[in-house]
Biopython code that builds the backbone (N, CA, C, O; Angstrom):
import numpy as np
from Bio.PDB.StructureBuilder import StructureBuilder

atoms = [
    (1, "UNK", "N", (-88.281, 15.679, -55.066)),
    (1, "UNK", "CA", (-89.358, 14.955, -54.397)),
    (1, "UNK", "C", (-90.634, 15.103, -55.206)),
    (1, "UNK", "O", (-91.026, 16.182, -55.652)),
    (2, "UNK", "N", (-91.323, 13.813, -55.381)),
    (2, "UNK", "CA", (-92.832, 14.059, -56.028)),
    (2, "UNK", "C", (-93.336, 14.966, -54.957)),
    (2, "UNK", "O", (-93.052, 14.981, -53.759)),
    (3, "UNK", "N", (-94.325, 15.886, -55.800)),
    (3, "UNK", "CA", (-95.541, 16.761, -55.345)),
    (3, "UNK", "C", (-96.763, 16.593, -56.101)),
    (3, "UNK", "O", (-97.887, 16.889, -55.697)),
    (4, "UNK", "N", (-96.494, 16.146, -57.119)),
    (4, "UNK", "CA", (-98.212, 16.124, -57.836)),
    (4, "UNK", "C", (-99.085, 15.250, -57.169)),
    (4, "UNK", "O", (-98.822, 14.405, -56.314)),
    (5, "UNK", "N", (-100.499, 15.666, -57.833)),
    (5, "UNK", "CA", (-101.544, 15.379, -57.116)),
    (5, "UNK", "C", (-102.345, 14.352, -58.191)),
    (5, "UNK", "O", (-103.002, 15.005, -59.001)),
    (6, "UNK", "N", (-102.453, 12.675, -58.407)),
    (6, "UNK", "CA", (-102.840, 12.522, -59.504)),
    (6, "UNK", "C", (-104.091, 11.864, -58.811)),
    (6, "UNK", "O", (-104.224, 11.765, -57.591)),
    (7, "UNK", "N", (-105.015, 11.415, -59.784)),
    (7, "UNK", "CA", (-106.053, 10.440, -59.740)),
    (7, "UNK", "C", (-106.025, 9.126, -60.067)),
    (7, "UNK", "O", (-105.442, 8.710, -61.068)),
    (8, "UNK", "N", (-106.827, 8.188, -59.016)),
    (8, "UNK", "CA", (-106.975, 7.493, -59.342)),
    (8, "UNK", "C", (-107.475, 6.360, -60.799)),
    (8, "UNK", "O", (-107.377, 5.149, -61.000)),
    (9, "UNK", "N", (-108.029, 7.541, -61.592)),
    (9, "UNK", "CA", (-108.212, 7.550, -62.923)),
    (9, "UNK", "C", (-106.979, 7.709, -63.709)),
    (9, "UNK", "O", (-106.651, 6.799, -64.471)),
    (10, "UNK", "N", (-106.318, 8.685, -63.613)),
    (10, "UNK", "CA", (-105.120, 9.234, -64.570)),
    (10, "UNK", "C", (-104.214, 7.911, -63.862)),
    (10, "UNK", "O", (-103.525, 7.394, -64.741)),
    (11, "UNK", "N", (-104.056, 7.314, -62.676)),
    (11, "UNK", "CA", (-103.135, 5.786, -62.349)),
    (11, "UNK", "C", (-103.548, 5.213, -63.431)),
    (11, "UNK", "O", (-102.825, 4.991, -64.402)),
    (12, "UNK", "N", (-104.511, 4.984, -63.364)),
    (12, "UNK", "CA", (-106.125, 4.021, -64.325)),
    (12, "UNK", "C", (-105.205, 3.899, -65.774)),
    (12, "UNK", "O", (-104.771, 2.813, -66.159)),
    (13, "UNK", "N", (-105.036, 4.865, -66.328)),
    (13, "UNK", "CA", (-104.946, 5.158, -67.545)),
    (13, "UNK", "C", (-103.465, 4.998, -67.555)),
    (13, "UNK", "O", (-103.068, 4.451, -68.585)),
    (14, "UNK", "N", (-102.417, 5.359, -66.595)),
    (14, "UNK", "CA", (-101.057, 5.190, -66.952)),
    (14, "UNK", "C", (-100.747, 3.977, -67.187)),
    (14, "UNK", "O", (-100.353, 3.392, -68.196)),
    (15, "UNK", "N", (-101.019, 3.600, -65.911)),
    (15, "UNK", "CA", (-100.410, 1.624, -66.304)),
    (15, "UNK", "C", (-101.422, 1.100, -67.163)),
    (15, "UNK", "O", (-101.187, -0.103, -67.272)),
    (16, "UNK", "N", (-102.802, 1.521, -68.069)),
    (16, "UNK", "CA", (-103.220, 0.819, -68.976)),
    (16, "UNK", "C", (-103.743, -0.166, -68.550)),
    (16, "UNK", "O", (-103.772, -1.279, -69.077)),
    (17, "UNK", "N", (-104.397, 0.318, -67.122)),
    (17, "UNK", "CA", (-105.214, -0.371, -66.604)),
    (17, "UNK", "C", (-104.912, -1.479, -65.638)),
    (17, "UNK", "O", (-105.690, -2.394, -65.367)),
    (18, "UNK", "N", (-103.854, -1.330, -65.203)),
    (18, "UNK", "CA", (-102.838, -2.057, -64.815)),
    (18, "UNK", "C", (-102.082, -3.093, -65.451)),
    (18, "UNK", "O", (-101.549, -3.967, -64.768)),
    (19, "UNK", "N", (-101.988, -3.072, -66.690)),
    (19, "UNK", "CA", (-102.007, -3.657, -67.434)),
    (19, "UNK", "C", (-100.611, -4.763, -67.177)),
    (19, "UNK", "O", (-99.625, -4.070, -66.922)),
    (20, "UNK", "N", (-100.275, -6.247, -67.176)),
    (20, "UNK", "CA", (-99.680, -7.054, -67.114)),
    (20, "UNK", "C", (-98.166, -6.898, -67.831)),
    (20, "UNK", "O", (-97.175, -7.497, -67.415)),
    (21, "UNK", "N", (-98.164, -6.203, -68.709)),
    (21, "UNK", "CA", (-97.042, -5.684, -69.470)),
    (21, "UNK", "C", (-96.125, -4.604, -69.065)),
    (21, "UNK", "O", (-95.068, -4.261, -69.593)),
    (22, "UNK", "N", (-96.817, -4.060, -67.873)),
    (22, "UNK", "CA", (-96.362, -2.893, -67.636)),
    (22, "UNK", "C", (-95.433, -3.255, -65.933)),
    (22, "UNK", "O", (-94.534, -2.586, -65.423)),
    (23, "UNK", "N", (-95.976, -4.316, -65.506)),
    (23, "UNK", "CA", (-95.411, -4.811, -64.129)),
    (23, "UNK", "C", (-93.730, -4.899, -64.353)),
    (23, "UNK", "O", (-93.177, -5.644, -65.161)),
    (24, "UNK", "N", (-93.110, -4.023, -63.504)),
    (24, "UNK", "CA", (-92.026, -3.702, -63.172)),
    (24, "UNK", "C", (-91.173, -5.192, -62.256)),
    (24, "UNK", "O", (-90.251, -5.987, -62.439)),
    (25, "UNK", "N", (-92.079, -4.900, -61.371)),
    (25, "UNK", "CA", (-91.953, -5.888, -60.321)),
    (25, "UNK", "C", (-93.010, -6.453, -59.026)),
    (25, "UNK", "O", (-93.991, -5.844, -58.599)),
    (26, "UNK", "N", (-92.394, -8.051, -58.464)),
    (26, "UNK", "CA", (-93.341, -8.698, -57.729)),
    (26, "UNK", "C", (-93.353, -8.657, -56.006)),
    (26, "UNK", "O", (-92.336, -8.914, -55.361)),
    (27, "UNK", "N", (-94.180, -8.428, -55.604)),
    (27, "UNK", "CA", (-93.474, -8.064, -54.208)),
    (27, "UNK", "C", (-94.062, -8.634, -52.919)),
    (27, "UNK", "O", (-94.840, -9.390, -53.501)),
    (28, "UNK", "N", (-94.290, -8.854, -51.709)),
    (28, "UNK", "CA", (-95.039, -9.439, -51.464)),
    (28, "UNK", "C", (-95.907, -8.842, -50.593)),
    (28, "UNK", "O", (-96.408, -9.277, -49.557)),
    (29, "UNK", "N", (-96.033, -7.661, -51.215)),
    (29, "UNK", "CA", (-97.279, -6.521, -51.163)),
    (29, "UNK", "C", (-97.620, -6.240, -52.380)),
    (29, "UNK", "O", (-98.261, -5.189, -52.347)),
    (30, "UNK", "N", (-97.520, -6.654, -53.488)),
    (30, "UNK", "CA", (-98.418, -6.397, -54.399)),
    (30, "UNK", "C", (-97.665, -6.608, -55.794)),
    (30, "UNK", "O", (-96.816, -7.499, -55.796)),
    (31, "UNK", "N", (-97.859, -5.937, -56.915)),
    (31, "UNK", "CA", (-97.512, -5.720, -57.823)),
    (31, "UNK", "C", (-96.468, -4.457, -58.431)),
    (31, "UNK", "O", (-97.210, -3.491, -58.611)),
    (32, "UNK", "N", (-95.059, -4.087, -58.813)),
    (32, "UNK", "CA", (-95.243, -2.578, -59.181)),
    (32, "UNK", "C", (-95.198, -2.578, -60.888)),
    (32, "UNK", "O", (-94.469, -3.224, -61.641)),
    (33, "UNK", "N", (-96.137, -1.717, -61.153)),
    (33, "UNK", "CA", (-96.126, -1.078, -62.490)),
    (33, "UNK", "C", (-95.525, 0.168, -62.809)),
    (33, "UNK", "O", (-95.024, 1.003, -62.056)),
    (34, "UNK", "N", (-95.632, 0.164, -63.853)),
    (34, "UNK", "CA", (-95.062, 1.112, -65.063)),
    (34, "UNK", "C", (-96.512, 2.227, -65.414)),
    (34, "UNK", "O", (-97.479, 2.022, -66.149)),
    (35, "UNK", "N", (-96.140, 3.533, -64.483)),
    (35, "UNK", "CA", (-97.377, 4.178, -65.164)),
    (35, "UNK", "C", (-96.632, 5.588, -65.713)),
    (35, "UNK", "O", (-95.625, 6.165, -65.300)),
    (36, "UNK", "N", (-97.472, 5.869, -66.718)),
    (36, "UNK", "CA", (-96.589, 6.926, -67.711)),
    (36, "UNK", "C", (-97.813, 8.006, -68.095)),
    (36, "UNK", "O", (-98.551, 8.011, -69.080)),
    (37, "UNK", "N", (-97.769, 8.681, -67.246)),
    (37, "UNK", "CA", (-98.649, 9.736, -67.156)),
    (37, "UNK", "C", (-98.766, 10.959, -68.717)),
    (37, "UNK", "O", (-97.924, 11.219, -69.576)),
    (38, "UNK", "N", (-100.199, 11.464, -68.517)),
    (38, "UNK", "CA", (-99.998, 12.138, -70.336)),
    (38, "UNK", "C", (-99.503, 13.448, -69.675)),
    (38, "UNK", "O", (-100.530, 14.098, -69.869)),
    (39, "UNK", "N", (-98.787, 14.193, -69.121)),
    (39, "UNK", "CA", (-97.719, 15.334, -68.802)),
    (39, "UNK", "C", (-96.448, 14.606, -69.064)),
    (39, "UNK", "O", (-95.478, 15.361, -69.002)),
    (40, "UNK", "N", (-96.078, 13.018, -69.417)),
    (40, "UNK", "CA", (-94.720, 12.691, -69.316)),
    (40, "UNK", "C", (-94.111, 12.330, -68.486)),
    (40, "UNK", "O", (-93.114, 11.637, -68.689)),
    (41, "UNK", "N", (-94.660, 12.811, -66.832)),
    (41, "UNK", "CA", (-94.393, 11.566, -66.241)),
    (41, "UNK", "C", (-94.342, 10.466, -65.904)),
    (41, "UNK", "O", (-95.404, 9.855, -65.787)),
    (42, "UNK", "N", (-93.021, 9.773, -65.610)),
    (42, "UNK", "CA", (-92.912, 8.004, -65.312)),
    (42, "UNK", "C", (-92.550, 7.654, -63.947)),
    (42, "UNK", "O", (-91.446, 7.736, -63.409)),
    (43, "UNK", "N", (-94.121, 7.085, -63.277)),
    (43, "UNK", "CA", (-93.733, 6.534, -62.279)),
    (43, "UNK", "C", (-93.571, 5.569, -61.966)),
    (43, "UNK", "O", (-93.353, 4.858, -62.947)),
    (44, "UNK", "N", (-93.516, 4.569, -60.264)),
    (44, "UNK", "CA", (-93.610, 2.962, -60.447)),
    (44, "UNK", "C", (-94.780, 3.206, -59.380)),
    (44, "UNK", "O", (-94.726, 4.013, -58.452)),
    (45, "UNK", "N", (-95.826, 2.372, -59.680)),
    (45, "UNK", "CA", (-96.679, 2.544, -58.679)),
    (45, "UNK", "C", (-97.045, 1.083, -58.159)),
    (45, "UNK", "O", (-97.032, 0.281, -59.092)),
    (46, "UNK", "N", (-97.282, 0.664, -57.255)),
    (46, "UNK", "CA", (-97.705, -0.248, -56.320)),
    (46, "UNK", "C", (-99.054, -0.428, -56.143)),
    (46, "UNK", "O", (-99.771, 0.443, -55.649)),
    (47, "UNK", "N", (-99.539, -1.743, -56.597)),
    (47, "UNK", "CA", (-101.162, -1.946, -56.276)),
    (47, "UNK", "C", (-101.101, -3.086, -55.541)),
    (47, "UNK", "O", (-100.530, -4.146, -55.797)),
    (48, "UNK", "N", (-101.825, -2.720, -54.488)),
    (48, "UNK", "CA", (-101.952, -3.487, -53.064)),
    (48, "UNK", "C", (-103.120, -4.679, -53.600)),
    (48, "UNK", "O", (-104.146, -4.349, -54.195)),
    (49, "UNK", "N", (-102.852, -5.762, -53.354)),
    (49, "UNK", "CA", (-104.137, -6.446, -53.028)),
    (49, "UNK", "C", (-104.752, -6.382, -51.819)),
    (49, "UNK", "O", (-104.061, -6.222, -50.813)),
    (50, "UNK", "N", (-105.893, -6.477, -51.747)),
    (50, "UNK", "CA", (-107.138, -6.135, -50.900)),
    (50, "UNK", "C", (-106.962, -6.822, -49.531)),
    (50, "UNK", "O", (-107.113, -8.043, -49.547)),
    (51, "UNK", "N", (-106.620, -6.151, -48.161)),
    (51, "UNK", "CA", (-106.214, -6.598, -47.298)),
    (51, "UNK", "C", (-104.764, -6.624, -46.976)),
    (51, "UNK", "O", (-104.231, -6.943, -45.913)),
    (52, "UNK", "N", (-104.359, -6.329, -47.810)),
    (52, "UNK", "CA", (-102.349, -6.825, -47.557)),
    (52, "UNK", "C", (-101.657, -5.879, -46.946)),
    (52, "UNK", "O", (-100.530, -6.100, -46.503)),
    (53, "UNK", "N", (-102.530, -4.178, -46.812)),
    (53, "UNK", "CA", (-101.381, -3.198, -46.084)),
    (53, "UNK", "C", (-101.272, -3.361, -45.123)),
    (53, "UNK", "O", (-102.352, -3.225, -44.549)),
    (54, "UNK", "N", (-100.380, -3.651, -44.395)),
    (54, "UNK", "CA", (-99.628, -3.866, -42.969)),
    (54, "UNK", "C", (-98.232, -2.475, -42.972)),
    (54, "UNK", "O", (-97.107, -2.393, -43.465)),
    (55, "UNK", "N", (-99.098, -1.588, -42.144)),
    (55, "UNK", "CA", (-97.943, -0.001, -42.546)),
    (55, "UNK", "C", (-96.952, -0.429, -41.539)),
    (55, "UNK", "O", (-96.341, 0.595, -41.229)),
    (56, "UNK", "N", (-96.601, -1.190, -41.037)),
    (56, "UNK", "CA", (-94.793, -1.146, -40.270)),
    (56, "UNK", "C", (-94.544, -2.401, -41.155)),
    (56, "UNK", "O", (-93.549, -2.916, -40.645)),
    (57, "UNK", "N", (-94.889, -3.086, -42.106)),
    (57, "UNK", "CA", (-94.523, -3.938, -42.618)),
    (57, "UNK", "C", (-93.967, -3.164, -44.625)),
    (57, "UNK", "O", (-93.085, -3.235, -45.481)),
    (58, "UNK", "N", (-95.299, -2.512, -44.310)),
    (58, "UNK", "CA", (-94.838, -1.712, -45.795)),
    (58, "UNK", "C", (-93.765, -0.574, -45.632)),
    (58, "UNK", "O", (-92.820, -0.279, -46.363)),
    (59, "UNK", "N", (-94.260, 0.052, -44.285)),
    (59, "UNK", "CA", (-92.916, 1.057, -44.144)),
    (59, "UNK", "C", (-91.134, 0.474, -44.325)),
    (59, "UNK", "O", (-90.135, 1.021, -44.793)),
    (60, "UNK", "N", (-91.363, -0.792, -43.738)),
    (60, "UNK", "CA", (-89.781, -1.303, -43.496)),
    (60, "UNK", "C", (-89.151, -1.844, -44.853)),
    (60, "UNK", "O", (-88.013, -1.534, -45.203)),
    (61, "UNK", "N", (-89.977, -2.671, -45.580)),
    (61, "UNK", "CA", (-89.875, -2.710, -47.212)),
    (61, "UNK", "C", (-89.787, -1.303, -48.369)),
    (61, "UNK", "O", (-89.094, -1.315, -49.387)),
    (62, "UNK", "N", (-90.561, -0.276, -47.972)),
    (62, "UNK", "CA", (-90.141, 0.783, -48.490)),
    (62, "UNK", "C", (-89.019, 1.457, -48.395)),
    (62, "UNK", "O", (-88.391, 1.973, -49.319)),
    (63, "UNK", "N", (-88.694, 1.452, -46.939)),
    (63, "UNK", "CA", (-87.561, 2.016, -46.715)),
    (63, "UNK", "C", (-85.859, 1.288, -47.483)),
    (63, "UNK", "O", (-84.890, 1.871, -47.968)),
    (64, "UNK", "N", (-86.237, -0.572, -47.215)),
    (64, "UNK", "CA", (-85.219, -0.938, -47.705)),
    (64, "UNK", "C", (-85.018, -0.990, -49.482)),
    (64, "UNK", "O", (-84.025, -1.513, -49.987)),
    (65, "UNK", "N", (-85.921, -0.479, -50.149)),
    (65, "UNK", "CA", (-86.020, -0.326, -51.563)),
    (65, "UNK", "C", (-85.744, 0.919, -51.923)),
    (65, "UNK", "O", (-85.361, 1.436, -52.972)),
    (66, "UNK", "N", (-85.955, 1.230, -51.078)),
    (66, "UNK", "CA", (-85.126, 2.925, -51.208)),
    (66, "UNK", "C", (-84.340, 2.915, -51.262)),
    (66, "UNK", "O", (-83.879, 3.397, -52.297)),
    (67, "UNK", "N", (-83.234, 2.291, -50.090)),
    (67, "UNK", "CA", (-82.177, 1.879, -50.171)),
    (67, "UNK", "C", (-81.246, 1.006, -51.107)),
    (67, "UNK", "O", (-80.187, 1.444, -51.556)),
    (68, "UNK", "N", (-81.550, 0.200, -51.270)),
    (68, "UNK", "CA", (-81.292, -0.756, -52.829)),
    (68, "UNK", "C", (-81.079, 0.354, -53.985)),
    (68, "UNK", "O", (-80.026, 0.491, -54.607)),
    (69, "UNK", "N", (-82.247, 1.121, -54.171)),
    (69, "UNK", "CA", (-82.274, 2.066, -55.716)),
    (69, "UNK", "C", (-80.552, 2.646, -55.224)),
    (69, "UNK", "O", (-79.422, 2.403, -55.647)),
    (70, "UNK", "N", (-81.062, 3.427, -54.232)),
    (70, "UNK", "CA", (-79.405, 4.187, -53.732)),
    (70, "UNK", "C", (-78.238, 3.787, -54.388)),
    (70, "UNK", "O", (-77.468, 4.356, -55.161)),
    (71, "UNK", "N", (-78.305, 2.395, -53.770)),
    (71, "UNK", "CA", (-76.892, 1.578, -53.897)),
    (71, "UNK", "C", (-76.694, 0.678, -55.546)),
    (71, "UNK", "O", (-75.578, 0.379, -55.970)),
    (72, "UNK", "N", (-77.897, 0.380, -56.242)),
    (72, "UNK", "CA", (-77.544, 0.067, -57.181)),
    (72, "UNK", "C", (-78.277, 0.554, -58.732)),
    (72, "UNK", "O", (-78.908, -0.147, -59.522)),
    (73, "UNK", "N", (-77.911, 2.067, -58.815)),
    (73, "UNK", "CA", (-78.625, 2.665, -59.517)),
    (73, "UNK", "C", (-79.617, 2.617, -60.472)),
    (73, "UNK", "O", (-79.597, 3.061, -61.619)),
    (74, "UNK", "N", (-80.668, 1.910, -59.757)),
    (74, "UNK", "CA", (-81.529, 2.316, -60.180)),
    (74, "UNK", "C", (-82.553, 3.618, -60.278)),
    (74, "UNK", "O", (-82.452, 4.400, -59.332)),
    (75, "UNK", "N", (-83.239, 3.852, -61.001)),
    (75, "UNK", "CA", (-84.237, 4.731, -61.110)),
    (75, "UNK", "C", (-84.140, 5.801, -59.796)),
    (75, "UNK", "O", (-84.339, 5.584, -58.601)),
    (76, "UNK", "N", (-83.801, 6.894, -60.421)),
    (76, "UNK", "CA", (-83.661, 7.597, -58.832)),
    (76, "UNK", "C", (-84.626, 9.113, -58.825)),
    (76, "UNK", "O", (-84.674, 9.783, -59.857)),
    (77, "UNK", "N", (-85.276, 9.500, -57.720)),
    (77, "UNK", "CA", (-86.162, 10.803, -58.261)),
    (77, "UNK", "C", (-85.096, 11.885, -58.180)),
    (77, "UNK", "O", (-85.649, 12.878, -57.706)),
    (78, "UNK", "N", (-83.773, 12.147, -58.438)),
    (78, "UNK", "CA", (-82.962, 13.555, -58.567)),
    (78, "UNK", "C", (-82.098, 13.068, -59.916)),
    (78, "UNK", "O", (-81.069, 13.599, -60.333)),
    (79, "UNK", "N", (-82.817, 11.876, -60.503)),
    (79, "UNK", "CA", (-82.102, 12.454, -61.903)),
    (79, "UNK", "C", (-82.894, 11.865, -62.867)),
    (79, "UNK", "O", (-82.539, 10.841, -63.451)),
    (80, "UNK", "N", (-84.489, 12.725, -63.192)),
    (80, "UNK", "CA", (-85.219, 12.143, -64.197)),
    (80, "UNK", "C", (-85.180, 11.576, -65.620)),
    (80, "UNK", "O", (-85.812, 10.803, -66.339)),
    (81, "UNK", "N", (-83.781, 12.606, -65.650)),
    (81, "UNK", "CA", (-83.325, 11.963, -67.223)),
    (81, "UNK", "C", (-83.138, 10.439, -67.490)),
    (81, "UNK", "O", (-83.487, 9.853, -68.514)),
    (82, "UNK", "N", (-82.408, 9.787, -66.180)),
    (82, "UNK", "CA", (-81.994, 8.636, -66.606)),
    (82, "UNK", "C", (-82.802, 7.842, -66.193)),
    (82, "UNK", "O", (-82.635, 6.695, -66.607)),
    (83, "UNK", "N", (-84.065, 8.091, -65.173)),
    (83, "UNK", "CA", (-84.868, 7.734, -65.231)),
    (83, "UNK", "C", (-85.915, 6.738, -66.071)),
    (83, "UNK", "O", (-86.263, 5.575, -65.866)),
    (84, "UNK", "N", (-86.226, 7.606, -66.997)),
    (84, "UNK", "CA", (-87.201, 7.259, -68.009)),
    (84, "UNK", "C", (-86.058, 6.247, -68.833)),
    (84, "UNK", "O", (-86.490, 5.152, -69.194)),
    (85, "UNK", "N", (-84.410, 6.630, -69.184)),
    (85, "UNK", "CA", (-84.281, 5.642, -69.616)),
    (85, "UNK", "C", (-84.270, 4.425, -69.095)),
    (85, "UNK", "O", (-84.699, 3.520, -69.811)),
    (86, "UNK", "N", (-83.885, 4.168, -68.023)),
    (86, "UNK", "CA", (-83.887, 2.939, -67.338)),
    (86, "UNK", "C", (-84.992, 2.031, -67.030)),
    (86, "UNK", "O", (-84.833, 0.849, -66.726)),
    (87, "UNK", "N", (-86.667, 2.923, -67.162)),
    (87, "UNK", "CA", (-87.352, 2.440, -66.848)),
    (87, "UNK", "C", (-87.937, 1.596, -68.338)),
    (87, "UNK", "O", (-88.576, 0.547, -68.410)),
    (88, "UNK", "N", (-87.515, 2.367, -69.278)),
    (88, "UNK", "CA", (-87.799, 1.725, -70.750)),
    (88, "UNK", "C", (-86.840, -0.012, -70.680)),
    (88, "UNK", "O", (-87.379, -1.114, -70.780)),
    (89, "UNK", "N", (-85.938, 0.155, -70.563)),
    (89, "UNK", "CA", (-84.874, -1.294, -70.445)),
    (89, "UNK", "C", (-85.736, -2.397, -69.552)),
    (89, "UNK", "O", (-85.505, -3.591, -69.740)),
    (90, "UNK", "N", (-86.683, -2.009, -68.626)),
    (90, "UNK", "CA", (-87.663, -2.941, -68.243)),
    (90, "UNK", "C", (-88.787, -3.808, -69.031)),
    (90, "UNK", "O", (-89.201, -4.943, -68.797)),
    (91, "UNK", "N", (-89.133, -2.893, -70.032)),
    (91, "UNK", "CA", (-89.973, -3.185, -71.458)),
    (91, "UNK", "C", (-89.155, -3.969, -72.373)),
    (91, "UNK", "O", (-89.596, -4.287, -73.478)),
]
sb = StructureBuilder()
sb.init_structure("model")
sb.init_model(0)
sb.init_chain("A")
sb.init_seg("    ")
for serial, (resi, resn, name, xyz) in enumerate(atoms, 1):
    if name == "N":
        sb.init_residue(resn, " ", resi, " ")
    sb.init_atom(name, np.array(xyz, "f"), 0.0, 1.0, " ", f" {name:<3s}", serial, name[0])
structure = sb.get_structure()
């Protein structure tokens, strides 16, 4: 399970500003990117546009993307190794 504690700056700087190249995927809560933190971690992070969180709407989409990774291996947080590779094959 993630535990770190990052900043909104160090986000800033992973995805490169959010940078267009780095978008993973489109959602219809937002954007997810590719942020690659300078310790080496790779996360996917989600930037909301302004107004759009609806939390039983984001909860029920989170939950079913959770589910999806499960079932079709993607990117999973108990096996970082394959992680990072998989998230490179997006690039």
């Amino acid at each position: 399970m993630f535990n770190n504690k990052t900043t909104l700056a160090e986000t800033i700087e992973a995805t490169r500003q959010f940078d267009e190249e780095n978008v993973l995927s489109i959602t219809r809560y937002g954007l997810v990117f590719k942020a690659c933190y300078a310790d080496g971690m790779v996360l996917s992070v989600r930037r909301f546009p302004d107004g759009a969180l609806n939390e039983n709407l984001f909860r029920k989409e989170a939950e079913e993307e959770a589910a999806s990774f499960s079932s079709s291996g993607a990117p999973s947080p108990t096996n970082p190794s394959t992680n990072f590779q998989k998230l490179n094959k997006h690039k």
